[in-house]
N, C-alpha and C positions, 0 to 999 in steps of 0.2 A: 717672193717666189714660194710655191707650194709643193710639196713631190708628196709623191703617195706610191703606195706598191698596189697594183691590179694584180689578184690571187682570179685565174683562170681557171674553168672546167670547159672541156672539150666533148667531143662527139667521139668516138674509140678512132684511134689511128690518126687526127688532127692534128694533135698538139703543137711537130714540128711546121706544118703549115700555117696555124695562125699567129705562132712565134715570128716566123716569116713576113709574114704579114703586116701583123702589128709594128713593126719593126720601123717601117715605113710610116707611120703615123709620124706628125709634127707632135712633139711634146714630148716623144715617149723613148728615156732613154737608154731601157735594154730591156730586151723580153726572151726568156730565158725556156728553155721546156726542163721541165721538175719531174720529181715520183713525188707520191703521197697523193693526200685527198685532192690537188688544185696539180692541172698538167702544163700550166705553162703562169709563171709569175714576171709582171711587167716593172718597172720602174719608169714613173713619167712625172711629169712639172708642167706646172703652168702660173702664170702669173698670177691668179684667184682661185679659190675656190670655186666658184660658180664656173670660171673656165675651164676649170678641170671637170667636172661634172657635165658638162657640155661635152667636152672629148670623150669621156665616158660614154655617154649613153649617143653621143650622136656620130660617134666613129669606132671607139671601140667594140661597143655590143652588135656593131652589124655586120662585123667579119664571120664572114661563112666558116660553120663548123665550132661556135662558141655558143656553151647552154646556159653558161651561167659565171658571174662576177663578183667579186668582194672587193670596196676601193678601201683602202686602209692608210688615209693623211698619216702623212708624218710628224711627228711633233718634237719640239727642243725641250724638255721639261731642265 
């Protein structure tokens, strides 16, 4: 299993909308609205890396009101 945290930028006033939103994806196991540079930070898994990248750009980046994304795997060192 793979997790990774999604660092969100929004459109002004969004944030708690695509928190909502995303929320509701398969994979993604809390999405959170934040302050700082990123207005809403995800936690999500998937079985692969390539699956996870697949939920990225082919569900998460199309929720209305999202400019921009950082995926950041998680790692066991």
């Amino acid at each position: 299993m793979v997790q990774a945290y999604i660092l969100i930028q929004t459109e002004v006033g969004k944030a708690t909308v695509v928190a909502r939103t995303i929320t509701g994806i398969p994979g993604v196991l809390t999405a959170e609205d934040v302050t700082g540079p990123y207005d809403v930070i995800v936690k999500a898994e998937a079985e692969t890396v390539d699956e996870l990248g697949r939920m990225v750009v082919a569900q998460v980046q199309k929720v209305e009101g999202i400019t921009r994304t950082l995926t950041c795997p998680v790692v066991h060192l």
